[in-house]
N, C-alpha and C positions, 0 to 999 in steps of 0.2 A: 400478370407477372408481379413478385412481389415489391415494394420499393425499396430501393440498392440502400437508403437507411432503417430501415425494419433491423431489428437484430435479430440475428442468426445465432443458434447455439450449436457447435461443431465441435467433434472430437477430431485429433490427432495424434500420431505417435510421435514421440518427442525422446530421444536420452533412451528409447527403449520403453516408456512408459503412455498410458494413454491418458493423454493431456484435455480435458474441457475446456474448451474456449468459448465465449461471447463476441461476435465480431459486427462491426455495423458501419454503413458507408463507401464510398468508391476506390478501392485500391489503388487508384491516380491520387488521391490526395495525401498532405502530408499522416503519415503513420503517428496513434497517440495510443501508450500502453497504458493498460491499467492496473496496477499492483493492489489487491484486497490486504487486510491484514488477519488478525485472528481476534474471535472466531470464526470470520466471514469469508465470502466467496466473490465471486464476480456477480452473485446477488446484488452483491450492494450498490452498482452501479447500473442496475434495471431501469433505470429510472431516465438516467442522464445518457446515454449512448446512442440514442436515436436524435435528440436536438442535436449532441456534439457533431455527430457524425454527418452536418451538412457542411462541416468545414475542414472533418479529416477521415481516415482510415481509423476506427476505432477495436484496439484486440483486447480482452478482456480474459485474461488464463486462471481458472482456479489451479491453486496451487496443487503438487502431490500432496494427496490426505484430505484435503480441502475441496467443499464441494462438489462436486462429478468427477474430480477427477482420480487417476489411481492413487490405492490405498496400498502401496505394499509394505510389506513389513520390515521391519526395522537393520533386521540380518536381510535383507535384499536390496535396502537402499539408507544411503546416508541422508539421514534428512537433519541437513544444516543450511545456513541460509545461501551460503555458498553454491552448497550444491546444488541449491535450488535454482540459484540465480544460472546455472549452469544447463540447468532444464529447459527452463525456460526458456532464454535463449538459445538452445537449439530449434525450438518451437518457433520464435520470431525468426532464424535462417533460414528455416522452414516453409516460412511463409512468403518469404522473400523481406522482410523489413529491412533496410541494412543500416535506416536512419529513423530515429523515432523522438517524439515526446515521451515521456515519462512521467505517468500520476504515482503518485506513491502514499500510502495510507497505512498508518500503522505499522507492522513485521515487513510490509511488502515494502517500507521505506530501510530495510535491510537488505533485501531480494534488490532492488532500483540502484542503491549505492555500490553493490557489486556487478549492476552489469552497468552502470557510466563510469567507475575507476578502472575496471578491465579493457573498456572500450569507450575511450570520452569521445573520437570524433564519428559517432555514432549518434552523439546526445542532441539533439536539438533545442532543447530546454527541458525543466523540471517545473511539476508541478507537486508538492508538498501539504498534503493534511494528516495534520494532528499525527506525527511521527517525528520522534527525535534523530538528531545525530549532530549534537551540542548536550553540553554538560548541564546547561541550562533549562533543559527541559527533562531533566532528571530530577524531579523534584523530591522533597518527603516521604515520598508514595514508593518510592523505592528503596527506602535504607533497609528494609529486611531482604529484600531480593539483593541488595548490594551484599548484604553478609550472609547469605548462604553462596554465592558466587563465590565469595573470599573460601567459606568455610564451609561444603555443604553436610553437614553434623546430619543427623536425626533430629538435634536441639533448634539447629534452624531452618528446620524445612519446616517444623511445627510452627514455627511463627510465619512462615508466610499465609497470604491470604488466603481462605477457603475459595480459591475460585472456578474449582473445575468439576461445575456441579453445573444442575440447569439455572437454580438461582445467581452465580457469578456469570453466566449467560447470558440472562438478559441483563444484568447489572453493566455488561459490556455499552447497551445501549441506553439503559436510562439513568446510569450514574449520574453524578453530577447534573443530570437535566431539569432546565427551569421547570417549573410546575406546569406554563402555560405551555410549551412545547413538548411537554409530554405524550399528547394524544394524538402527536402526529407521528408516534414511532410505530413503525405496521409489526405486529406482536409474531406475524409469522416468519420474520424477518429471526429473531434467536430461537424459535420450536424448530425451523429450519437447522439452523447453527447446531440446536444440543442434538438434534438427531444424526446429524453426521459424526458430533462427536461420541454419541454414544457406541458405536462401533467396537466391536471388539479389540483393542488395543491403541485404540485411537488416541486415547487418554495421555498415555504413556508415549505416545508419539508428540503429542503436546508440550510436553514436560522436557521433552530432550529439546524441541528447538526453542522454551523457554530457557532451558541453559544454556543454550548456545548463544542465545540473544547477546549474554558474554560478549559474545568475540565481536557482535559489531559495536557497542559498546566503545571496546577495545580500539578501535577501529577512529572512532570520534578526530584524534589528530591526522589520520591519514586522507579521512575527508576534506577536514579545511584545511590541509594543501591541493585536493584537488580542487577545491574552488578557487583557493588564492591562484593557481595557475591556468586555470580553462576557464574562469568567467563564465560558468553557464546561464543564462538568460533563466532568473525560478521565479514563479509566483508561488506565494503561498497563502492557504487558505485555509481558517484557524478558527476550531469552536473551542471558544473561551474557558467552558463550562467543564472541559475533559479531565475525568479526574486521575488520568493517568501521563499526561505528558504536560508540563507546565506552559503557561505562555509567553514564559521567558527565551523559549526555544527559540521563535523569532529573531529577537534580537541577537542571538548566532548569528544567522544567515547575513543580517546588515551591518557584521562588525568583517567580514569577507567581501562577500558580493557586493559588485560595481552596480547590479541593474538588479533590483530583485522588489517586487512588488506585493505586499501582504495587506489582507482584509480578514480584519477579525469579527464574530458574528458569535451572536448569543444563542450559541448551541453547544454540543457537547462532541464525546466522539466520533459518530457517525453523523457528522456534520450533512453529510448529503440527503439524510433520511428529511431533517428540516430545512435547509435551505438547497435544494439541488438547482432552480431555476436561479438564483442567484449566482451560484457555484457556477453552470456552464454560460451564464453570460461572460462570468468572466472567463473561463477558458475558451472559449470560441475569440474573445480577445484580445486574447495572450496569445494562442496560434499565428490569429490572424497577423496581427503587429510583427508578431519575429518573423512572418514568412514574405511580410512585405518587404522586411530588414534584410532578410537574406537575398531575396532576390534585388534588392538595389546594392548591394552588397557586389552581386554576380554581373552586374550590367556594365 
């Protein structure tokens, strides 16, 4: 028999659509989701879900479009992060979760923010890499995506980044990256990424929920009232080096949050590619603490 933390790769139907999941661990234990962002999949988390998952239920969903799961087309499905988040969690009812942790990573830190303000007493706590939702981690890196938001011209779509090619691909994971952690980034990790996006119409499915990104953006004040009012229990975990979300974004979360605990580490966006053992020590002790919390809480 195989071991109950071996990760399992499983499809479902979710919302109508067939959802890829990664899942790992004893369905008695507490439930931790894991949000990918883009380009990536529940790939990114191959690594770490089998350690985590001696201390939880671990689900792991590629998004619609993203990785295994369905790809439909654009007149069949609204793909905003919203609705994603709407996918989704039919997929965690699904499963039965009705209470969970929450890693969030990148766009999936938009997908996370809409299903803990839709449903906070749901949230167990949040776990946060390299994903904004403070002003403060909207750096430099964004003032041309800020103005084609404002103003989407032809004039300034030209100036945003070439990035949805295979080179802004891997740029994804070796931007910003120190030289000496560079050769720990496994190169099939974006040949994987550009081949899903190479799909026919995929691109363009790309594009739409980078404009939507907008709305959570937009969004930013509505999250910190939901912190200032639900206290959720966040660690965050933060590669320095990311040339897309600044490190200022932290200090968000501690100008809010009563209990929130952040380690920052000399890596870049996909933080977990070079520090994952690091990464789930501390999630296995972030779990563990809030679930001791909780349960002295209940006695």
């Amino acid at each position: 028999m195989l071991g109950i933390n071996k990760v399992r790769h499983n499809h479902a139907t979710a919302d109508g659509l067939d959802i890829h999941f990664r899942s790992a661990g004893s369905p008695d234990l507490p439930a931790l989701v894991l949000l990918h962002g883009t380009p990536s999949s529940s790939h990114m988390y191959r690594h770490v879900m089998s350690p985590i998952a001696e201390i939880a239920h671990v689900v792991a969903p590629d998004m619609p479009a993203f990785g295994f799961s369905a790809m439909p087309s654009q007149d069949q499905y609204d793909y905003t992060f919203e609705n994603i988040s709407r996918t989704l969690g039919a997929l965690l009812d699904d499963l039965g979760l009705r209470s969970y942790y929450i890693y969030m990573h990148d766009w999936g830190t938009a997908v996370g923010y809409y299903l803990a303000t839709r449903a906070p007493e749901r949230v167990r706590g949040l776990i946060v890499q390299n994903g904004s939702v403070h002003e403060e981690g909207m750096g430099p890196a964004w003032d041309t995506t800020r103005a084609f938001w404002a103003d989407p011209s032809e004039e300034n779509r030209a100036r945003l980044p070439d990035w949805l090619n295979f080179e802004g691909t891997r740029d994804t994971y070796l931007g910003g990256m120190p030289k000496a952690l560079a050769p720990l980034m496994a190169p099939e990790s974006w040949y994987l990424d550009w081949e899903r996006l190479s799909r026919p119409g995929r691109l363009d499915i790309e594009f739409a929920l980078f404009q939507d990104y907008a709305k959570h953006v937009a969004r930013f004040a509505d999250i910190e009232a939901y912190h200032r009012e639900h206290q959720p229990r966040c660690l965050l975990l933060w590669g320095r080096h990311d040339p897309y979300f600044d490190i200022g974004e932290v200090m968000g979360y501690h100008r809010v949050l009563d209990q929130v605990e952040t380690h920052i580490y000399e890596g870049s966006h996909f933080l977990l590619e070079t520090h994952g053992p690091e990464c789930v020590a501390l999630i296995k002790d972030f779990v563990g603490n809030r679930e001791a919390d909780l349960r002295g809480r209940a006695a």
